[in-house]
C-alpha positions as CSV (number, residue, x, y, z in Angstrom):
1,X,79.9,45.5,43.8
2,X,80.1,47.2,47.2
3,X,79.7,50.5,46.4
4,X,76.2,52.4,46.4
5,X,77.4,55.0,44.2
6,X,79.8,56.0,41.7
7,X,83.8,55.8,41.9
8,X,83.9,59.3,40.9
9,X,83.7,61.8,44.3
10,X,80.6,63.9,43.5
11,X,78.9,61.7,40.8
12,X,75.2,61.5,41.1
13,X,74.2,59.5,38.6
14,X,72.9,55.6,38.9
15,X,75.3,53.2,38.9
16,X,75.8,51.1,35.3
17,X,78.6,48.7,35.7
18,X,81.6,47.4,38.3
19,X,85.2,48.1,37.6
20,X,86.9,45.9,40.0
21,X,85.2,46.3,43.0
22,X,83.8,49.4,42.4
23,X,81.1,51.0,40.7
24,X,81.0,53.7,38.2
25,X,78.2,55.3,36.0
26,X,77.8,54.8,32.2
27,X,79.3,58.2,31.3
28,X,82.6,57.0,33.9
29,X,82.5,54.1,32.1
30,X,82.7,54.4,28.9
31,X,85.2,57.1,29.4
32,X,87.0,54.5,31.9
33,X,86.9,51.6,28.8
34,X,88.4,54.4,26.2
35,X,91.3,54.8,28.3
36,X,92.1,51.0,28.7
37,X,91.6,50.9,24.7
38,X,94.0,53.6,24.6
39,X,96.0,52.2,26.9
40,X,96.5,49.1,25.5
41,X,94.2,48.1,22.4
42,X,93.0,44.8,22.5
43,X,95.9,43.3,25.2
44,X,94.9,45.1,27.5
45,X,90.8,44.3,27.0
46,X,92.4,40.5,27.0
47,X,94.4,41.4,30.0
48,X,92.2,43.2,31.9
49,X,89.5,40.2,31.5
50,X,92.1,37.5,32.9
51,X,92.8,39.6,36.1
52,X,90.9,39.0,39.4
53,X,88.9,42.0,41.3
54,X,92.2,42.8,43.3
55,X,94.1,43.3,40.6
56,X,91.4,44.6,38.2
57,X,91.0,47.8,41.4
58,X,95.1,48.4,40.6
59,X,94.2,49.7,37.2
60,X,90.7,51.4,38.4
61,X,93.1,53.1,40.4
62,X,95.1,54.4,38.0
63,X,92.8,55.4,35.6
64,X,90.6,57.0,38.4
65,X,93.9,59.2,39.5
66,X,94.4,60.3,35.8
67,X,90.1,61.4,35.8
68,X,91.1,63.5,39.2
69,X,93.7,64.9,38.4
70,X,92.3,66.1,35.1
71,X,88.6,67.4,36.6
72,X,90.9,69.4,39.1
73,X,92.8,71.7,36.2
């Protein structure tokens, strides 16, 4: 992990556990792991564990712009 605090702009809380190369909170998360479920179901937990950190960030990414973009409405 290279980050020293969470994903999420404006988080304060410790950091819990790395999602690709970055680091997010427990309440980010668990709310990032209910998306992938809901994503995907199982797949995508069984795809998401085969990818490397680069392409593990791709779908940080996209999760992380759905999070913005629904804290901003």
């Amino acid at each position: 992990m290279n980050a020293d605090m969470c994903l999420i702009g404006g988080c304060t809380e410790p950091l819990y556990a790395p999602a690709g190369t970055q680091s997010l909170c427990k309440e980010h998360f668990l709310h990032f792991v209910t998306w992938r479920r809901k994503k995907g179901g199982l797949g995508m937990f069984k795809k998401y564990s085969a990818m490397n950190m680069e392409e593990r960030d791709v779908i940080v990414e996209e999760w992380a712009k759905s999070t913005f973009s629904s804290s901003s409405s």
